[in-house]
N, C-alpha and C positions, 0 to 999 in steps of 0.2 A: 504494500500500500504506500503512495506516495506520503512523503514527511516535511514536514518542514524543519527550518532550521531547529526552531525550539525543539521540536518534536526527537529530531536525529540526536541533538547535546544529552537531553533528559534521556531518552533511551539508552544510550553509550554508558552514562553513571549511574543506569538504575540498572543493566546488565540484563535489560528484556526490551523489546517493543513497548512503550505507552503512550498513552492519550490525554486530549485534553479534559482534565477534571479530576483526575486521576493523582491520590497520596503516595507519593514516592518518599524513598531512603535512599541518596544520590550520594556519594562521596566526593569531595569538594577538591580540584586541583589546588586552588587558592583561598585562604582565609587571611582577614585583616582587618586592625581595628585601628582608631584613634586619640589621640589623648581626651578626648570627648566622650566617647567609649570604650573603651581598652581599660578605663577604673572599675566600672561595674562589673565589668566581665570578669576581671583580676577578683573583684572582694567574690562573683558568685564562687569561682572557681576554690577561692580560699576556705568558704566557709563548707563546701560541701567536699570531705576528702575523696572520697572515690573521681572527683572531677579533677583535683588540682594533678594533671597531667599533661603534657601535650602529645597528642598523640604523633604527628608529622612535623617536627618540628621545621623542615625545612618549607613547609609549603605557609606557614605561617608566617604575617607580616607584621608588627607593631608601627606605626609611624607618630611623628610627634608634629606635627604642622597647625594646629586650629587656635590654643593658644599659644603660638610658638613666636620667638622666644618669650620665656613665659612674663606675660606683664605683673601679675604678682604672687605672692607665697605658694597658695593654693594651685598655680597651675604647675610651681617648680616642684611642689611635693607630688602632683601627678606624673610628672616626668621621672621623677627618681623611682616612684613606683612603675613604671613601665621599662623602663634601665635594668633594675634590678627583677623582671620576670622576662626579661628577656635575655640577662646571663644566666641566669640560671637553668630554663629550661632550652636554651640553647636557638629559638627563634629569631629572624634577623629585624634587627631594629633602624628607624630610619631615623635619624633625631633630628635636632635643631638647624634648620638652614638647608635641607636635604631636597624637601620639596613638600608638596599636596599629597594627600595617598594615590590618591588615582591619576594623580601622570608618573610618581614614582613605582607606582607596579605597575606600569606602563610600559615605564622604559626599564624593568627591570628584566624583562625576556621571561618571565615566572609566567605569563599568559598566552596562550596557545591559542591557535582556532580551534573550535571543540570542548575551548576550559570553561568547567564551572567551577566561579568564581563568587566567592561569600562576604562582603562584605559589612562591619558593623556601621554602615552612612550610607543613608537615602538614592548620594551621588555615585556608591559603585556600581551601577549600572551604564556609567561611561564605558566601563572596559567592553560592553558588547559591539565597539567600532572595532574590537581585534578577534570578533567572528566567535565570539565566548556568551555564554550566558552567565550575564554578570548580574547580580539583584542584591538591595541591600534589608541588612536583617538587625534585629536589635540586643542587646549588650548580652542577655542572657542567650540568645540561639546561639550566636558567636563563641559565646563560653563553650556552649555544648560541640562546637564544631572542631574548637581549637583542641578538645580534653577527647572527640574521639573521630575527629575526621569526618564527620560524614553531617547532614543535617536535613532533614524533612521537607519536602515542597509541595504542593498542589501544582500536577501540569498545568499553565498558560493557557487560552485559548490564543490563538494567532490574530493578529492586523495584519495586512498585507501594505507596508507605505511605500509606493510606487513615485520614483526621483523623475523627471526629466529635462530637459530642457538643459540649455548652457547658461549662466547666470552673469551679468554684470560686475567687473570687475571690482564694485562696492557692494558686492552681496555675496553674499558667504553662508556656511554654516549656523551662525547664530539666526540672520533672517529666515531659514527656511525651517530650524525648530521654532521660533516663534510663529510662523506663519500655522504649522501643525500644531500649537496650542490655539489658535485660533481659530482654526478648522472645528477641532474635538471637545476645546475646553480641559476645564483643572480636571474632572472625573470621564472624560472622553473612553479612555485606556484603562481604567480599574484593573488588576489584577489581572492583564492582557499583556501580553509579548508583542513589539510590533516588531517585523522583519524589512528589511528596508530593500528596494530591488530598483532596478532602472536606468536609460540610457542616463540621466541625472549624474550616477554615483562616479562615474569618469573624471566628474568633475569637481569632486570633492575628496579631498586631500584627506588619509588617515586624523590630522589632525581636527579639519573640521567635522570629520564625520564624530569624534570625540566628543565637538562641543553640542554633536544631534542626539547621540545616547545620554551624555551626561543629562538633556533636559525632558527626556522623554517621562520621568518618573515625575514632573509635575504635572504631567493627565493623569497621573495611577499607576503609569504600565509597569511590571514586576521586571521587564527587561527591553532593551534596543537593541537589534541583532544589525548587524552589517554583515553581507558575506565576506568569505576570504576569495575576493575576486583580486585582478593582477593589482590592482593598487595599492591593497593591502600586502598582496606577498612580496612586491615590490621591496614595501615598508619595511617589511618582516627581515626579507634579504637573507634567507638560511632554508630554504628547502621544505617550508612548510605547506603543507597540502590545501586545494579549494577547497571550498565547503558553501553550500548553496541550498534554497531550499531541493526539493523533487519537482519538476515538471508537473502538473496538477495536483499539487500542494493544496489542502483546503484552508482557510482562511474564511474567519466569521466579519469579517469586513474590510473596507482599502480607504485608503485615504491615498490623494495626489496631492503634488507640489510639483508645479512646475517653474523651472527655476529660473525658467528666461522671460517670464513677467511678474520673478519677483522684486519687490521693493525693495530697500532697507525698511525692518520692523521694529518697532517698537512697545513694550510691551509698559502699560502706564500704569502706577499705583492703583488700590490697593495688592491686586492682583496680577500672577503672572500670565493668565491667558485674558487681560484687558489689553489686546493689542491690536497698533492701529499702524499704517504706512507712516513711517518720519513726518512724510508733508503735511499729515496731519497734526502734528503736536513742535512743529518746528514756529521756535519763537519763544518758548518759554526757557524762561532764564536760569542757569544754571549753578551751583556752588563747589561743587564738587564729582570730579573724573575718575572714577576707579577700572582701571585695566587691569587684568588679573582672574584669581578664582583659578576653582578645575573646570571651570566652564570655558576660559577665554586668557587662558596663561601661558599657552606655548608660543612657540617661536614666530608662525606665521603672523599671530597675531599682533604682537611688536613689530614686527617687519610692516606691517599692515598700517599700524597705528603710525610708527616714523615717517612714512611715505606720508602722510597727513602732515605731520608734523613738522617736517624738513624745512630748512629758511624759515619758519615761523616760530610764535612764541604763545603759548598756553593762555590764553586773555587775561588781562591782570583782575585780583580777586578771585579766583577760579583755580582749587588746587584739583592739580594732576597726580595722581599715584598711579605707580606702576609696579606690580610685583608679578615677576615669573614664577611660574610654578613647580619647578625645579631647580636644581643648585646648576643642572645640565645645561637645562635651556639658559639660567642666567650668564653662563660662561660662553654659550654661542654666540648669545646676544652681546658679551663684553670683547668677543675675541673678533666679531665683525664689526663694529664699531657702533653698534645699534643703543645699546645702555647711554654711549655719550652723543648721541642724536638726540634719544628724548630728555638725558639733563639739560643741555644746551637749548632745549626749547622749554626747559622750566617745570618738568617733570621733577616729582618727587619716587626715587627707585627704590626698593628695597629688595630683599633678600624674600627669598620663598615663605609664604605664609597664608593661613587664612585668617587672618587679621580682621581687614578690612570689609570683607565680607559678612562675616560674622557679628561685626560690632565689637568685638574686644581689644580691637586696637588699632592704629596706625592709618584711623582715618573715621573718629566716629565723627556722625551726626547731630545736629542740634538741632533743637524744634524748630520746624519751618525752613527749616537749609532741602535744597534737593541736590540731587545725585542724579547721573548716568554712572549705570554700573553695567561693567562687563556680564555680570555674576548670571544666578539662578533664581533669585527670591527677590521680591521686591513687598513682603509684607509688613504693616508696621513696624518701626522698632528692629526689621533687621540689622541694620546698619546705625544702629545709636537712638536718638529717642523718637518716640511715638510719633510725636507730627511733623518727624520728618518726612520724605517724599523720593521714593526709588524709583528710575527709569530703567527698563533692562534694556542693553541692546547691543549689538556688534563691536568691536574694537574699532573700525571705521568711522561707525555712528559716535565713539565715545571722542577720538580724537578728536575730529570735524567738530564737537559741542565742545571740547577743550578749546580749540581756538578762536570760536566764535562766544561763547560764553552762555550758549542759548542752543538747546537741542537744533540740530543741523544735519541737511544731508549731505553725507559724505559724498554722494556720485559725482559733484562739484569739481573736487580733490584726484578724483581715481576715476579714469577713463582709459 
């Protein structure tokens, strides 16, 4: 019977043929938590002894990035507690300055076409741009995954999200997950796998396809699958095999994008599927840029944002931040000269973190300030206090409103 991707992953780790609806017991290539979650997970594992074990210790990842470096006591004594469970039981630890989880098990080669992947944040379902079923689970499953490898699912039912079209040089990735929350909405994808196919995906870069699974779990969806078509194994560059759905794959519904009438998008407070074309919301004035996240922190997206940015300068009153999301990509970005393109246009850089994002640091908000943010959330209070005001949207879109001081279209810039 034909499969689909989900279908093919989940079968392979549950060690039979399954279906959609269907409770499996799957063994996880990948587990990983944060200093956000990696504390509960640590206190369940301590308090219950038959747990405090790890079963695979190499397929195990700790990462330290959300309050990183820690702004105060409390995030330093999570850290020493994630340090110290990760010498001891021998799992590899990402710490301070390393990167985001999900570009650092990115780039760490631990994920495969094929891999299921566990993570304890919302956001691991980025890694399904590397043709894996990646979904994220919460501090207690995690424990159970890390002490015995393996962890519980209900099979997905499938979306079929069909790419097409070639896209305008200032539209990317972020505009055509935004435009798919606008399509479906916040609960569009509940508890649905969508698998992504079409002449579109040629045209979108491993990395953008990153920042399309990254945002796919604000519909609900349990996962974004990309295939391992030539772009991917391209990326891969080590002999790794396609992976596709089956030729009459069944699929409970499709959504299209097509990508050469779309806009820059923009997605407007409170919510992330309130999203409308730039021209729509272009004029209102800005306080602050954040480029960055695991949504919008690699490399292309700097390269992206500079080209904006080049000969100009960040509108005065208007801070810029920019944080990569790797210590990897930060050094590309310093070794091509790109870090001192956007200081020199008045950027504020830092070191891998989710700081900003988050609200803990290095860039909150105060009542009434708004933001263009690269990120994923734009709900109250994400980003510092309540009546502030978050705009989601491309690194294009973020630059272009850096220099103009006032949400902007980028296609101006980038032609």
């Amino acid at each position: 019977m034909p499969q689909t991707m989900t279908e093919k992953i989940l079968s392979a780790k549950a060690g039979r043929p399954v279906s959609p609806g269907e409770f499996i017991l799957a063994e996880a290539d990948v587990a990983y938590a944060h200093d956000g979650t990696a504390p509960l997970a640590i206190k369940v594992m301590e308090e219950n002894p038959f747990m405090y074990r790890v079963a695979h210790p190499e397929r195990v990842v700790l990462v330290i990035d959300h309050a990183s470096p820690p702004p105060h006591v409390e995030a330093a004594r999570v850290h020493t507690l994630m340090r110290r469970f990760a010498r001891r039981f021998g799992t590899r630890l990402y710490d301070v300055g390393e990167g985001i989880c999900h570009q650092v098990i990115a780039e760490s080669g631990l994920v495969r076409p094929g891999s299921l992947v566990i993570g304890a944040d919302s956001h691991t379902v980025t890694l399904g741009a590397l043709a894996a079923f990646a979904t994220g689970v919460g501090s207690t499953d995690i424990a159970l995954v890390f002490a015995f490898g393996a962890t519980w699912l209900r099979v997905p039912e499938a979306v079929r999200g069909v790419i097409t079209g070639e896209p305008h040089p200032a539209v990317g990735g972020k505009d055509a997950v935004l435009e798919l929350l606008r399509q479906v909405r916040a609960d569009g994808l509940t508890y649905k796998a969508i698998e992504f196919v079409g002449d579109g995906l040629r045209h979108l870069s491993v990395e953008q396809r990153m920042t399309v699974s990254n945002m796919v779990v604000e519909a609900g969806a349990k996962a974004g699958i990309f295939p391992a078509d030539e772009v991917l194994l391209s990326w891969l560059g080590d002999g790794a095999k396609p992976l596709r759905p089956d030729p009459g794959a069944e699929y409970v519904d499709e959504v299209v994008i097509d990508l050469s009438n779309l806009e820059p998008m923009v997605a407007e407070p409170p919510n992330v599927d309130r999203v409308r074309p730039v021209t729509d919301l272009e004029g209102i004035e800005v306080n602050q840029v954040f480029i960055g996240s695991c949504t919008n922190g690699r490399y292309e997206d700097f390269v992206t944002a500079a080209r904006i940015l080049r000969g100009r300068r960040v509108k005065e009153g208007v801070r810029c931040i920019a944080v990569p999301a790797s210590r990897r990509v930060y050094m590309r970005l310093l070794a091509e000269g790109v870090v001192e393109e956007l200081v020199r246009a008045g950027c504020f850089v830092a070191h891998s973190t989710c700081g900003p994002c988050i609200g803990a640091h290095l860039g909150i908000l105060d009542a009434g300030e708004v933001a263009v943010s690269t990120s994923n959330r734009n709900f109250p209070g994400r980003m510092g206090h309540k009546d502030s005001r978050i705009y989601l949207a491309s690194p294009a879109t973020a630059a272009a409103s850096a220099v103009e001081g006032v949400i902007a279209d980028p296609r101006k810039y980038l032609s």
